[in-house]
N, C-alpha and C positions, 0 to 999 in steps of 0.2 A: 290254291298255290301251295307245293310240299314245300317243308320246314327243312332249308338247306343244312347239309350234312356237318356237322361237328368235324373238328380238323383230329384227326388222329395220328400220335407222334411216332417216329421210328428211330432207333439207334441209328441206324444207318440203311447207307442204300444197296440193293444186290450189285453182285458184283456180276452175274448171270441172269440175261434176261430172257433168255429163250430155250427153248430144251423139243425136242423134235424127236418122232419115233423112229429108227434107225431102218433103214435099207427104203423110205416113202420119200418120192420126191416133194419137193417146195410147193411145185404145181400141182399135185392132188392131196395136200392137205390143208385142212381149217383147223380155225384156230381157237382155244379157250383162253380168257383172260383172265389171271389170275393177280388181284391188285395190290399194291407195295405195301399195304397196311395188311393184306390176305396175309402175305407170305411173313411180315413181324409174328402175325397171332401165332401162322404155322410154327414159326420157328420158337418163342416164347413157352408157347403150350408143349407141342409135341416134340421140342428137344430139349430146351433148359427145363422144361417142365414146375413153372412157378403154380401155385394156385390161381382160381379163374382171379380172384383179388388182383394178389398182386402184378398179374399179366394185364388186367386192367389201370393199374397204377401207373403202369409202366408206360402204357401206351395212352394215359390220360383220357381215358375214357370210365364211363360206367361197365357191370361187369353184363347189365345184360347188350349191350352193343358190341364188348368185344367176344362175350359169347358169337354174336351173330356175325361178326365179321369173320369168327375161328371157322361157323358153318361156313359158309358161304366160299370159304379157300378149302377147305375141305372135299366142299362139293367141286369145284372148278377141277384140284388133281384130280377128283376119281375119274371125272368126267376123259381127263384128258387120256389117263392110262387104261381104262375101261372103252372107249371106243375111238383111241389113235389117234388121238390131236394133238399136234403141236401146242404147249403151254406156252404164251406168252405174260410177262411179267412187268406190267407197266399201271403208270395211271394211281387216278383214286386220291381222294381227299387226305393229304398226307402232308407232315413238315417232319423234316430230319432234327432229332434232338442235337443241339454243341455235346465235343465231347466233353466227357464230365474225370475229372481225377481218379486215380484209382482210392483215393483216402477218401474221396467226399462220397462215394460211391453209398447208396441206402444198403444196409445190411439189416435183415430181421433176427431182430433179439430173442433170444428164447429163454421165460425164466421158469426153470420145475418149482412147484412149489415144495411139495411132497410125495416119496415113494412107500409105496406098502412091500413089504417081505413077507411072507407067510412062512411063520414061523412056532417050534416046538417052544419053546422060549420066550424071555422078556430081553434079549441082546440079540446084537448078529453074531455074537460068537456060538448062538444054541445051531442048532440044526434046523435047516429048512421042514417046513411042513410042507409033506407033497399033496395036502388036500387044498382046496380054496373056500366053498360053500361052507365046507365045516372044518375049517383049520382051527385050530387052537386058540390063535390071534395073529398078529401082524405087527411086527416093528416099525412104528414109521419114521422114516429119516428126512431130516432138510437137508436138501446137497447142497447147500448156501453155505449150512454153519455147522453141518454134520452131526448136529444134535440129532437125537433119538428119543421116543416115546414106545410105550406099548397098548396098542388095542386089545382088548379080551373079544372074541366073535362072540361071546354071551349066549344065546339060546341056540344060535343057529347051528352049533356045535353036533348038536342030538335032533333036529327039524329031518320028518320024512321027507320033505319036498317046498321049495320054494328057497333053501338055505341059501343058494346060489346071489339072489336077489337081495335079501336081506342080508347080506355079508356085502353087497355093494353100497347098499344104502347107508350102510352105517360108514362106510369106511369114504363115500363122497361128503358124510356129514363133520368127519372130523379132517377135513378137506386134501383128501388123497388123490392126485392130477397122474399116479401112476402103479400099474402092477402089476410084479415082474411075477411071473406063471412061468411053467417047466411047458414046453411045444407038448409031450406025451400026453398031459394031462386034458388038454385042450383038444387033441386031435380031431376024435369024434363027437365033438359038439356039445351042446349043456346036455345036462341029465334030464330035462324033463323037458317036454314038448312046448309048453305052455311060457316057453322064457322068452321075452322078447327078443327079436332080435338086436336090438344095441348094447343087450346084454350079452350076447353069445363072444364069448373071449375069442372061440375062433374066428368066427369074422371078422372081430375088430383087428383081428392079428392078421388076415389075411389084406385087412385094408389101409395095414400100417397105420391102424387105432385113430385111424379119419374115417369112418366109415358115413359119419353125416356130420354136418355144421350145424347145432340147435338154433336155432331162432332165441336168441339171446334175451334181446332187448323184449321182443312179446312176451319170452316168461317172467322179465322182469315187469313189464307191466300188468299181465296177469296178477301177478304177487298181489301188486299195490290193489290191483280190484277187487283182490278175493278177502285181505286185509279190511277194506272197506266196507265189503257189506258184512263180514263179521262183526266190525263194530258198528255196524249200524240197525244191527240184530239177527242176521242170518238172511238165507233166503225165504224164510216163510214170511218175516217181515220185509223184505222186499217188496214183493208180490202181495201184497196188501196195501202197500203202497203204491203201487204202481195201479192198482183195479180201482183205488179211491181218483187218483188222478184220471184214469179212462171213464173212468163212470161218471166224473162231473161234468164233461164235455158232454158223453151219451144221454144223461139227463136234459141237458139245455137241451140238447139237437131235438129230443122229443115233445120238447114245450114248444119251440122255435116255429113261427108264424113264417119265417123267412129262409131259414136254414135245415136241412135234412138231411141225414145219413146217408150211405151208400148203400152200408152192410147189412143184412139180416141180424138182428138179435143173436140169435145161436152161431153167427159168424162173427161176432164182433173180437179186435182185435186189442190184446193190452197195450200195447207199443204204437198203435197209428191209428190213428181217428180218421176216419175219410168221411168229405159233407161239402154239401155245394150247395149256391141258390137257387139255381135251374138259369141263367143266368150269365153264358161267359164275361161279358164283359165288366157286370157287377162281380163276380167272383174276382176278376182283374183287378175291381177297384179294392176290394177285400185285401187282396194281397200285399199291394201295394201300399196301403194303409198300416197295416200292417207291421211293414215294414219301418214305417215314421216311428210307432210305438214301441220301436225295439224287440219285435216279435221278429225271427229272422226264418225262411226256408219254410213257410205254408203252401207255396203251392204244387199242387197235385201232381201225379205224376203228368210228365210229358205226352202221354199217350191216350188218358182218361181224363186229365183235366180237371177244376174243382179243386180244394183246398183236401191237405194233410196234414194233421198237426200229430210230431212223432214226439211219445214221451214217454222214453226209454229212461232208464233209472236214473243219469244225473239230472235229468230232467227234475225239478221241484216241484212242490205243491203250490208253490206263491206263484211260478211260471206259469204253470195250468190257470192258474186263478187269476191273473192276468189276461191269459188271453180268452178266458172266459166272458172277464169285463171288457173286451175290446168287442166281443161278438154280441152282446146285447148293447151296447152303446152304435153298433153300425147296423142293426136290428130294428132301432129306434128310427134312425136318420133315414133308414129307406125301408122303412114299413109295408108302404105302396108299391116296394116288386112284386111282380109275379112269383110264386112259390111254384115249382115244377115237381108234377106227381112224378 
């Protein structure tokens, strides 16, 4: 049974529901349907032009459905004006928003933090520097409280190559959200090949400095991860921890009267243990057991079947060891399975 369609909301309703190609009669032509939420996205997207966000805000949806509902009217007009169909404009899972005041109306806030100047100087009253990479320094101002600071560009000044990047870095670390460049200087692109592109100022200027949306919240969890295994000693202890965890499992599995690997030795994996009884339906009880003991998600993949036990870094050494004592205590209990070469 499909999962009925989410109601998607509309300012209002057209005032035009039909549009016909000019000199074709009624009687020979068919028709494209384009749906009253189609023609919102159309008109949100491709003429007030909000981002896919807030054109999803608007229309109370997620952004990948109003993505796909913006496709989907997209495709309907090409359809119509590309092979002569009358558009028709009806239909579709829709409620009309009440109107809403002009004061209560959502308006997006914009707050600049900080602007860089690139500058001869420690004021705005020195002279512009027309360089960027290796400008001098950079005045940076809050347009809140109009106070003023000065950045030194420090080495990058005299750098044969990479200045460009290291003049950003420093200047995102003392938290500059903006930087006003001369168009000339930008034209022909960065100076060296090797510059990423979300660094290339011409781009960013040619995509009115949105040229992508970073994944926010991932580098902030990132952060938190790379934080952690620093202080819990780098990666090389990691990975000495994580092989003591694998290896205790691989151990038993190769003593184990009842239980066996999947993998070859030279195949074996740090992150996922795979090993079965020969057995589905004792592997069933395995699991299931398992589960009482507060061991959660052992079983195998869907398609091979058998147990997995994945133990991936927050995984612990008491967790492995745990369920190490679960598998010689169900080891014990049903001795007298069959073991499968």
């Amino acid at each position: 049974m499909a999962r009925p369609r989410n109601c998607r909301y509309v300012e209002r309703k057209p005032h035009v529901t039909y549009f016909k190609p000019r000199g074709i009669p009624m009687t020979e032509l068919t028709e494209t349907l384009l749906t009253v939420e189609g023609l919102e996205a159309l008109r949100l997207a491709d003429l007030e032009g909000p981002t896919t966000g807030e054109g999803a805000e608007r229309m109370r949806v997620s952004r990948h459905t109003f993505g796909r509902t913006l496709a989907e009217a997209r495709r309907a007009v090409a359809d119509a004006l590309v092979n002569g169909r009358a558009l028709c404009i009806e239909g579709g899972t829709y409620a009309v928003l009440p109107p809403q005041p002009e004061a209560d109306k959502p308006h997006k806030e914009f707050h600049m933090q900080k602007v860089a100047v690139s500058s001869e100087g420690p004021s705005l009253d020195d002279m512009v520097d027309p360089r960027f990479g290796r400008a001098g320094g950079f005045v940076i101002v809050n347009p809140e409280t109009m106070e003023t600071s000065y950045l030194d560009n420090g080495a990058s000044q005299t750098m044969a190559q990479g200045a460009g990047i290291e003049t950003a870095e420093r200047m995102s670390a003392a938290g500059v959200t903006v930087v006003i460049v001369r168009d000339d200087l930008i034209a022909d692109g960065p100076a060296f090949a090797q510059t990423p592109q979300y660094l290339d100022l011409k781009t960013q200027a040619a995509k009115g400095s949105m040229l992508n949306t970073p994944n926010t919240f991932g580098i902030y969890v990132c952060g938190k991860v790379f934080h952690w295994v620093e202080q819990t000693g780098g990666l090389a202890a990691m990975a000495e921890r994580n092989w003591a965890k694998a290896n205790l499992l691989y151990d038993l599995l190769e003593h184990s009267e009842l239980f066996h690997g999947t993998t070859q030795a030279d195949g074996r994996s740090i992150a996922n243990v795979t090993f079965r009884t020969g057995d589905a339906e004792l592997d069933a009880t395995f699991v299931a057991g398992a589960a009482e003991h507060q061991i959660q998600n052992v079983r195998g993949h869907r398609l091979v079947g058998g147990m997995r036990a994945s133990v991936y870094n927050a995984v612990t050494m008491e967790d492995v060891q745990a369920l190490a004592s679960y598998m010689k205590d169900f080891e014990a209990q049903h001795s007298l399975s069959p073991r499968s070469n």
